[in-house]
N, C-alpha and C positions, 0 to 999 in steps of 0.2 A: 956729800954736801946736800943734794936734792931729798934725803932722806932724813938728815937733821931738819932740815927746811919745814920738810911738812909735819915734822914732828914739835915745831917752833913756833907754829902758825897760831896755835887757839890750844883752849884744856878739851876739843872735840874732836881735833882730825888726831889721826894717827894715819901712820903708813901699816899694812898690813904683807909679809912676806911675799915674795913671787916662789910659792909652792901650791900645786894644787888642792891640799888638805886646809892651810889657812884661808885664800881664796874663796872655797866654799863652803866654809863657815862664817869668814867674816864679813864678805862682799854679798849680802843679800838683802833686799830688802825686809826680811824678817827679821835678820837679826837686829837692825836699827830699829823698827817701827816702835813709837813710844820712846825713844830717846833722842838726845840730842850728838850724839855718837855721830863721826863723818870719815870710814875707812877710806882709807885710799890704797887701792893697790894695783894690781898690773903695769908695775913703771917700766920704762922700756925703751931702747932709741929706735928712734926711724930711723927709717930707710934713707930721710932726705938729709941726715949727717947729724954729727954728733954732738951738736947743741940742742936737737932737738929732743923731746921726749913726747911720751902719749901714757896716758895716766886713766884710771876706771877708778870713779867712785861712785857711792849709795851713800843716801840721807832720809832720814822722812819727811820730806818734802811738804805734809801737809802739816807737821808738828814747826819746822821753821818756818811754815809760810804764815800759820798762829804768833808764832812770835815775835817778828822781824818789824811789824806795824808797832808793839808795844815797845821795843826797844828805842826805836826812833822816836815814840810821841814820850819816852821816858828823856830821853837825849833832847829835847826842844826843853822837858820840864827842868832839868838841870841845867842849863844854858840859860835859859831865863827867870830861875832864881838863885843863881851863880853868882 
C-alpha cells in the first residue's frame, strides 16, 4: 500500500527499490539535479512498531524552490480570473 502510495502522489516521486545497486543510482543528488524527479527510497519499519515507517529522499532543491513561488502566484492568477 505504502508503495502504491508514493507512487500516486505526483507524475515526480516515485519509489526507488530497497537494493543497494538502485539506491545508488537513484538516491543521489546528481542524479535529480536539473529535474524535477523526487525518488523515494530506503522505506523501512522502526523499531517503535509497525505503523511506523522512515523513508530517504533527494530533490533539487534549488530547481523546486525556482518553481514553487510561480506555481502559487499562477494559482492566485487562476482563482482570480476564474
Amino acid at each position: 500500500d505504502i508503495e502504491a502510495a508514493i507512487g500516486a502522489q505526483n507524475d515526480w516521486a516515485y519509489l526507488v527499490a530497497n537494493n543497494k545497486e538502485e539506491t545508488l543510482q537513484e538516491l543521489t543528488p546528481a542524479r535529480v539535479t536539473g529535474t524535477m524527479d523526487i525518488p523515494v527510497g530506503r522505506v523501512r519499519k522502526m523499531n517503535l512498531g509497525d505503523r511506523y515507517l522512515s523513508a530517504f529522499s533527494v530533490g533539487d532543491q534549488l530547481l523546486w524552490g525556482a518553481v514553487e513561488p510561480v506555481r502559487r502566484m499562477l494559482k492566485i492568477v487562476l482563482e482570480f480570473i476564474g
